[in-house]
N, C-alpha and C positions, 0 to 999 in steps of 0.2 A: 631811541634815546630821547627824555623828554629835553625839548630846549629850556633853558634858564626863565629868559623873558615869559615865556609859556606860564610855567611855577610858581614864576613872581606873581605873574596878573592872577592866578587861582587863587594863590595865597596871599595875597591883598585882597581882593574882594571876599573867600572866604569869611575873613577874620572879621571884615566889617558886618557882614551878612549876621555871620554868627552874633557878635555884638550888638547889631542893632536887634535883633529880634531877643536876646536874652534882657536887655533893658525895656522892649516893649513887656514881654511878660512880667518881668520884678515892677516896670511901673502902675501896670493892669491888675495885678493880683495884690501886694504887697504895698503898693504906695511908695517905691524904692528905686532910685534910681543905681543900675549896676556902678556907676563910679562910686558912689557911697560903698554900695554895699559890698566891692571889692577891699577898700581900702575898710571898711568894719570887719569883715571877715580876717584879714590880714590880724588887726588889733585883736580880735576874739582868739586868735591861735596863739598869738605874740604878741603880751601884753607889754606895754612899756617901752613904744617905739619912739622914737624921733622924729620928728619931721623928716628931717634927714633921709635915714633909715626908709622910710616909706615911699621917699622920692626915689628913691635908689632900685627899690624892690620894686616899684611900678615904672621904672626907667621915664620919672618923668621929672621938670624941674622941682627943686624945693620950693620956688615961691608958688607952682602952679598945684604942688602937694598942701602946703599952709592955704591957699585958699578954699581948696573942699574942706581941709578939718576944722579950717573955721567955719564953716558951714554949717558941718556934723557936730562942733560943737555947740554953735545958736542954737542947734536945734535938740539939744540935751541930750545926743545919745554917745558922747562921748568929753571928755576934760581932759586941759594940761594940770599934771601936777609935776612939782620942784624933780630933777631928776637926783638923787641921792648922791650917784659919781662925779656929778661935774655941774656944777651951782649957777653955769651958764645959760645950761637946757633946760629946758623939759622934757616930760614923756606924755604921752598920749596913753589914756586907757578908756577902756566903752566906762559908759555906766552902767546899771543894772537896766536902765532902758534900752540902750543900744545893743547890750548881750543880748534882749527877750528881742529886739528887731532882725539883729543876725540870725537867732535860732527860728524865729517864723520863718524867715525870706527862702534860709538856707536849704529847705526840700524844694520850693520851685525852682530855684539856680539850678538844685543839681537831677531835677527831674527835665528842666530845658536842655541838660547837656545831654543827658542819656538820648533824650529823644533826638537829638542832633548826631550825636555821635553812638552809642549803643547800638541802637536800634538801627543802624546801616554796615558799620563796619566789627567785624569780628574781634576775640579779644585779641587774637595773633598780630590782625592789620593793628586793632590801636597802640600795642604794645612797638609795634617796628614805628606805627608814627612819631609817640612819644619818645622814643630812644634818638629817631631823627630829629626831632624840634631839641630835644637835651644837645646833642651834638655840635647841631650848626650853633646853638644859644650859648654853647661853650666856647667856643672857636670863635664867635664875633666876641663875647666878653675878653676872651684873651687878645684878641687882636685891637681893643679900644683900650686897654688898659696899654701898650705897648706902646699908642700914640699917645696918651700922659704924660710918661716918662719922659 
């Protein structure tokens, strides 16, 4: 049986490992750092997010999400515009720069994953690991939303 603290420390260092070397290559290749180009990719699939919204989906705070998009937007690959439902917000959308930066980046992002992940584990293993990351990612959501209330 593996032990817990074991799991933890693989998967803590995994994920930085993994991390750090995918923002090496997007910055080497692409000129792109993966925090941008997570949070552009996000906006390329699901146009018309919220600050909000995007803090929530990267599990990180809203003021520390408004600082990268103002970033990505000084940097013209992305704008707020009025949000149409609620005249408080905004939405966030790439611009046509930002879509043509997503779609370059977006084959090395996902040629650095293969080669991290394809190319070692099977589709059976990725598919059990996936279904275990869904799982526990379910169960700590439900269990955070629990202490809100």
């Amino acid at each position: 049986m593996t032990e817990l603290r074991v799991l933890y420390h693989d998967l803590v260092r995994f994920e930085t490992e993994l991390w750090t070397a995918i923002d090496a290559r997007l910055r080497a290749n692409c000129d792109m750092q993966l925090t941008w180009f997570e949070i552009m990719q996000l906006l390329r699939h699901r146009e018309g997010q919220r600050v909000h919204d995007v803090a929530r989906e990267f599990v990180i705070t809203v003021g520390g999400a408004s600082k990268v998009i103002d970033r990505i937007e000084a940097a013209g690959l992305c704008r707020r515009v009025p949000n149409p439902n609620d005249r408080r917000s905004t939405l966030i959308v790439l611009t046509a720069a930002g879509k043509a930066r997503v779609d370059e980046t977006a084959p090395v992002f996902e040629d650095e994953l293969a080669r991290r992940f394809s190319a070692i584990l099977g589709s059976a293993e990725l598919d059990r690991m996936a279904a275990g990351l869904r799982l526990l990612r379910s169960a700590s959501d439900t269990d955070d939303r629990s202490k809100i209330v």
